[in-house]
N, C-alpha and C positions, 0 to 999 in steps of 0.2 A: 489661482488662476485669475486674472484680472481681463474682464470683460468689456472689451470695448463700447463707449457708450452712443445712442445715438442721435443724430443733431439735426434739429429740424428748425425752419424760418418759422415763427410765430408771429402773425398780425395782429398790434390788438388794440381798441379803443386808447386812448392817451390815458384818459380818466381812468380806466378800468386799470391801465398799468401801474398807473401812479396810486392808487388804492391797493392794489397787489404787491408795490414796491415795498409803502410803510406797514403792511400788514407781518411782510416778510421781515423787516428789519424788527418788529415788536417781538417776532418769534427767534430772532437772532439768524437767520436764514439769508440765504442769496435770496434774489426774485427767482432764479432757475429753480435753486431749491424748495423755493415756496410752490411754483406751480407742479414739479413733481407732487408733492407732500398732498396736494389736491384734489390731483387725478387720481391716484393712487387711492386716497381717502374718498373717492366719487366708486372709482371701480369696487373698492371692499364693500361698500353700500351696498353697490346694485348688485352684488356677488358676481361681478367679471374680472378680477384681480387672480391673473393665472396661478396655478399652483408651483413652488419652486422662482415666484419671483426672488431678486436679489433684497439685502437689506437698504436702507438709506443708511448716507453716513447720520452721524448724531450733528446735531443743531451747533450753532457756537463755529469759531476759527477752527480749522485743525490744528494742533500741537505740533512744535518743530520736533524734526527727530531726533533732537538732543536734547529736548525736556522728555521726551520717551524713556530715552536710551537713563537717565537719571533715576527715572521713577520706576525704572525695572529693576535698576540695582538696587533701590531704596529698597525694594518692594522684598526684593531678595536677603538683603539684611535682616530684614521684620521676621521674612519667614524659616530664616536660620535662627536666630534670636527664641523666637520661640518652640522650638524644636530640643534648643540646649537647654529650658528652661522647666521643660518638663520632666 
């Protein structure tokens, strides 16, 4: 089930963004994803981080879905392979 996300106008100092831009790009992140990553990391602190939140995707580009579709089959050789070997 794919939950729709949702979208809010954020106002925010130039400086403060432009600090948040390159902090996000050291972490390989969007800025969207770095200030998610934030709050998120602000809420677990203060213990207001609902129960049954969603995950974050992982850091870095998404993979197209034909380096996926590749590395399932790889994955699937490995684990036939050694199946026959034992």
């Amino acid at each position: 089930m794919v939950v729709e996300r949702k979208k809010i106008l954020l106002r925010l100092d130039p400086v403060v963004h432009d600090a948040l831009a390159r902090w996000a790009s050291d972490e390989l992140r969007s800025t969207n994803s770095q200030i998610e990553f934030v709050l998120r990391r602000a809420l677990s602190e203060a213990g207001r981080l609902p129960d049954g939140v969603g995950r974050m995707r992982p850091r870095g580009r998404p993979r197209k879905a034909q380096e996926d579709d590749q590395e399932g089959k790889e994955q699937a050789d490995e684990d036939g392979d050694a199946g026959e070997a034992g």
